[in-house]
C-alpha positions in Angstrom: 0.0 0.0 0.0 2.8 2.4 0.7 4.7 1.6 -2.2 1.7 2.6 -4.4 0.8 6.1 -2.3 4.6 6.9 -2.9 4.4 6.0 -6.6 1.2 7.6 -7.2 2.4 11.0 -5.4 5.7 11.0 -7.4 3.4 10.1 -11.0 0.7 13.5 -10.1 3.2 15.6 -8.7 5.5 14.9 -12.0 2.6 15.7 -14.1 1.9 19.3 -13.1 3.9 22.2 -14.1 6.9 23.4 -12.4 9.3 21.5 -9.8 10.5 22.3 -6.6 13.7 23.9 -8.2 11.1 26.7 -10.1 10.3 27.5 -6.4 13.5 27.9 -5.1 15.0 29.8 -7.9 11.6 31.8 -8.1 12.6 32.9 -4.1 16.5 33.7 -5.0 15.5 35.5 -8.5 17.8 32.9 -10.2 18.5 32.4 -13.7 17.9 29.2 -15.9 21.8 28.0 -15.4 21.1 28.1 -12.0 17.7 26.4 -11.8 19.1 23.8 -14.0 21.9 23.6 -11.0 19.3 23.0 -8.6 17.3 20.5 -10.4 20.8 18.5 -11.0 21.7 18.6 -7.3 18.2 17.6 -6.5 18.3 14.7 -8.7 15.2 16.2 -10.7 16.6 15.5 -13.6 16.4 12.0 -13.5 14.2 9.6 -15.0 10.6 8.8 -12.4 11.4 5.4 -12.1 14.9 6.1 -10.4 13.6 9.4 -8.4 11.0 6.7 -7.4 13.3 3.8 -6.5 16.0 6.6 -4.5 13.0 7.9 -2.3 11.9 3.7 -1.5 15.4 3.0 -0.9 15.5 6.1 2.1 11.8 5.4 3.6 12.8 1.9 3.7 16.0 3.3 6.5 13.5 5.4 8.1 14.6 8.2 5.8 11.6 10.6 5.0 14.1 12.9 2.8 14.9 16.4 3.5 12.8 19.4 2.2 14.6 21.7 0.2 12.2 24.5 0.7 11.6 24.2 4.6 15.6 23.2 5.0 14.5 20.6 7.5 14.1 16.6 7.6 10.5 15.7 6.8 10.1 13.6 9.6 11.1 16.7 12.0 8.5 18.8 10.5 6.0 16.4 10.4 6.9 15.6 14.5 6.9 19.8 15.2 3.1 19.6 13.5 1.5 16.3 15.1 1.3 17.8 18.3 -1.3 20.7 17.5 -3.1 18.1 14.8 -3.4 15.1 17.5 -4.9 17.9 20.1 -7.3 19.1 17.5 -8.3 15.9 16.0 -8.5 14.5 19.7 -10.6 17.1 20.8 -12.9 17.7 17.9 -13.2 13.3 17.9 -14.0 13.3 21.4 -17.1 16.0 20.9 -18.2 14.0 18.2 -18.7 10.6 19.7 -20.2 12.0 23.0 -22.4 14.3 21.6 -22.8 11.8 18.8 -23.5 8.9 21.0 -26.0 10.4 23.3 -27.9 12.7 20.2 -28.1 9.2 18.7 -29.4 7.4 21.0 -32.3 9.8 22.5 -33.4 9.6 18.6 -33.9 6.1 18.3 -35.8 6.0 21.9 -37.8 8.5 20.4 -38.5 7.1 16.9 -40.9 8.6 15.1 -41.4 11.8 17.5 -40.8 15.9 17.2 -37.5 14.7 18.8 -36.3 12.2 16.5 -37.4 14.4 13.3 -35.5 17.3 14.8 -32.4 15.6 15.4 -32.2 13.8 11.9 -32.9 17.0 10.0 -29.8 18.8 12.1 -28.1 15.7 11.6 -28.6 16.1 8.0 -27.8 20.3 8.3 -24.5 19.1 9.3 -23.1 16.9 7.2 -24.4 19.0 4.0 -22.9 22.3 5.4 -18.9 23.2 4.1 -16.7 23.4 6.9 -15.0 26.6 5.6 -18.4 28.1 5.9 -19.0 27.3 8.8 -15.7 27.9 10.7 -15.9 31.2 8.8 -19.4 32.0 10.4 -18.3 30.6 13.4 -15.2 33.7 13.6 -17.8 36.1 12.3 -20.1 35.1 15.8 -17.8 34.3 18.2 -14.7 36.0 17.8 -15.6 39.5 16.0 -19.3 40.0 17.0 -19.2 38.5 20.6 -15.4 38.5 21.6 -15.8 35.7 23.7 -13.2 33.6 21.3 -9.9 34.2 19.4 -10.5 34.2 16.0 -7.2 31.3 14.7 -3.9 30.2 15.7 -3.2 28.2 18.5 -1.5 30.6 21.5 -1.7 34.3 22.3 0.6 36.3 21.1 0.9 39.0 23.9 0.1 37.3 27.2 1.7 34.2 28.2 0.1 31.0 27.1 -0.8 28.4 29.5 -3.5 25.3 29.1 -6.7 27.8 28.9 -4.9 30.2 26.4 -4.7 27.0 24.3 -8.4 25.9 24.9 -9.8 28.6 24.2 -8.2 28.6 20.9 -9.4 25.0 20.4 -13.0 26.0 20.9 -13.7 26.9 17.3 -11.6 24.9 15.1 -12.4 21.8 16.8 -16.3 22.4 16.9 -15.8 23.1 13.2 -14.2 20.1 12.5 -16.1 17.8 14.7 -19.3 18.8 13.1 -19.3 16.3 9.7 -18.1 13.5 12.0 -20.7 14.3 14.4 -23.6 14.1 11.8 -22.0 10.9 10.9 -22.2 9.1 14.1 -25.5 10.4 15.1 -27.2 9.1 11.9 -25.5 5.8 12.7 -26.0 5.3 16.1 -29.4 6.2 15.6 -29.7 3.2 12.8 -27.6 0.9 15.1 -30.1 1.8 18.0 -33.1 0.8 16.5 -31.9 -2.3 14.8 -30.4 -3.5 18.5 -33.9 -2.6 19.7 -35.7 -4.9 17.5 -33.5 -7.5 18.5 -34.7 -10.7 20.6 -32.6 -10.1 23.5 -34.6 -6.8 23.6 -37.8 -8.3 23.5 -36.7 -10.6 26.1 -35.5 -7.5 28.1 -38.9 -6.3 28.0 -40.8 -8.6 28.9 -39.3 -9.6 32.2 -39.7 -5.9 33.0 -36.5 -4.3 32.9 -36.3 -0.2 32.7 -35.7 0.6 29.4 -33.5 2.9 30.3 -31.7 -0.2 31.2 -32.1 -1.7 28.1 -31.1 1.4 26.5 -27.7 1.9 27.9 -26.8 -1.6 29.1 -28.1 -3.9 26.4 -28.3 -2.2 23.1 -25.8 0.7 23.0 -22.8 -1.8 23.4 -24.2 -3.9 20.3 -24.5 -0.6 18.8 -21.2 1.0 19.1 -19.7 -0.9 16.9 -20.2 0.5 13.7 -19.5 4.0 15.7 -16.8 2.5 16.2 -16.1 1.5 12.5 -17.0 5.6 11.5 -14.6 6.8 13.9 -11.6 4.9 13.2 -12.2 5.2 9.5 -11.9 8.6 10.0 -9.2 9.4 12.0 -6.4 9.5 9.3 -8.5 12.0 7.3 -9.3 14.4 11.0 -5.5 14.4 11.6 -4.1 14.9 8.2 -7.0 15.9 6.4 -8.2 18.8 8.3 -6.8 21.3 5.8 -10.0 23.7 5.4 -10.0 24.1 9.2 -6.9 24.4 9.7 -6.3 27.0 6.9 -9.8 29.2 8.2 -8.2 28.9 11.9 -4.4 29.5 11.0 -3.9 26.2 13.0 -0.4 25.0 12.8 -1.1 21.2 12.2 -0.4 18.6 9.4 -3.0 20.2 7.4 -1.4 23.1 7.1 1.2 22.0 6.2 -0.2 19.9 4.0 -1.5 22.8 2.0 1.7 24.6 2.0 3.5 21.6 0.6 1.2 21.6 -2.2 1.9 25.5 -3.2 5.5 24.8 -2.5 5.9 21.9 -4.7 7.9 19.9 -1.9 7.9 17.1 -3.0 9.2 15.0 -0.2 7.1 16.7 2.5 4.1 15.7 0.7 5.0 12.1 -0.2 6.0 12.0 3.8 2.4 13.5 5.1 0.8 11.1 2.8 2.8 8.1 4.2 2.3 9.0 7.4 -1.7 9.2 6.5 -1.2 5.8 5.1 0.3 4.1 8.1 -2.4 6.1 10.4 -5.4 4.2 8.0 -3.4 0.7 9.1 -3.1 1.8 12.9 -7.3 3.0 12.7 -8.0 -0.5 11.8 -5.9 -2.3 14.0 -7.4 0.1 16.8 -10.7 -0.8 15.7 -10.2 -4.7 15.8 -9.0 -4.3 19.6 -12.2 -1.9 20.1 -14.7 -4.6 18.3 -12.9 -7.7 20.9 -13.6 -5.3 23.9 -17.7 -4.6 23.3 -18.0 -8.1 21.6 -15.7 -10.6 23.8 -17.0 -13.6 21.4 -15.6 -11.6 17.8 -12.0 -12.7 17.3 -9.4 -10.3 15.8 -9.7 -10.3 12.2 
């Protein structure tokens, strides 16, 4: 899987105009002898296949490659950046399967009531409105209208920045992000509800007289979870790397970011490294959600 993501990013990023060297020599106001310098000493001039092979060769050391146009290893940027993009993902993940959960499941105890149609159709408003939008609107409220927010980065620039400092500027980004996801996971547990609630263990339930609060929360919700489980997971390469629009809107200093910046830079390597790093995040979701599946279902063996 890697080996394709790798080839696949070398292939597009070959196929669009201009080279990292065009960059660089567009920053230093250089002339074509020099720019043909750079793309020698980069190794730009040589064939796909080899550039290809030379960058397999280094990831398969641990080697990332260096990026020309930060002046760093890729693997150090990408370190400096997972910090802010684990504490937004974490945080804006976290909202999502609470709220999710609990929006979810009053829905399907209310099926068919005011209630349940409500929280559908804002379930629906959700997933269908653009994040950009909304994080936009969300600056527009909160941070210029009401002051009650910052309106992006992550810190404060003239006071000194402690743990709240930092929360307060996770408020808006990660509600922004956490909105998609949580429309995802209330739609689903709200389908996973009802169908554990037409189950025969439910019926049983009932008719020995348990609450149903009890059957609610004790009985169906763990059968339930697991295809919450299965949304989250499968989305948490995309919230750490993905976040791009959110990040960008909110000036957050995450792997989106830089994501986006590698992409008007043309660097190459850092964007062949975010996307392997994506990669290997997909393979850890999954391996996650195996352990997650043989925790709320004791009798499912790892896959």
């Amino acid at each position: 899987m890697l080996i394709v993501v790798v080839a696949a990013t070398f292939v597009l990023i070959s196929l669009a105009p201009g080279d990292t060297a065009q960059v660089l020599a567009g920053q230093s106001g250089a002339d074509p002898e020099y720019l043909q310098e750079i793309r020698e000493r980069l190794e730009l001039d040589r064939p796909l296949p080899y550039q290809v092979k030379s960058y397999l060769a280094g990831v398969a050391r641990g080697d990332l490659g260096f990026s020309v146009v930060r002046g760093q290893p890729v693997s150090d940027a990408i370190l400096a950046r997972l910090g802010p993009s684990v504490l937004l993902a974490g945080a804006a993940m976290a909202l999502a399967a609470v709220l999710g959960v609990l929006f979810g499941v009053f829905a399907a105890a209310r099926r068919g009531g005011l209630a349940d149609a409500a929280i559908s159709i804002l379930s629906l408003v959700g997933y269908s409105v653009p994040v950009f939008w909304l994080g936009q609107l969300l600056i527009a409220l909160f941070a210029v209208r009401l002051h009650w927010l910052p309106a992006g980065g992550m810190r404060s620039v003239r006071e000194a920045s402690g743990t709240i400092d930092v929360a307060r500027h996770l408020v808006l980004p990660a509600g922004s992000l956490a909105m998609l996801l949580l429309a995802l996971v209330v739609r689903v547990t709200r389908a996973a509800m009802i169908d554990a609630l037409e189950q025969d263990y439910a019926t049983v339930a009932r008719a020995k007289g348990l609450p149903e609060r009890r059957i609610l929360f004790k009985h169906a919700l763990r059968n339930a979870l697991r295809p919450v489980v299965t949304v989250l997971t499968g989305y948490l390469g995309l919230v750490l790397t993905g976040a791009v629009l959110v990040e960008t809107v909110f000036v957050w200093p995450g792997l989106g970011r830089l994501l986006y910046d590698s992409v008007l830079a043309r660097d190459t390597p850092m964007l062949t490294g975010i996307l392997i790093f994506s990669a290997s995040l997909v393979v850890l979701a999954n391996l996650v959600a195996d352990v997650l599946y043989r925790l709320l279902d004791p009798r499912a063996g790892f896959r």
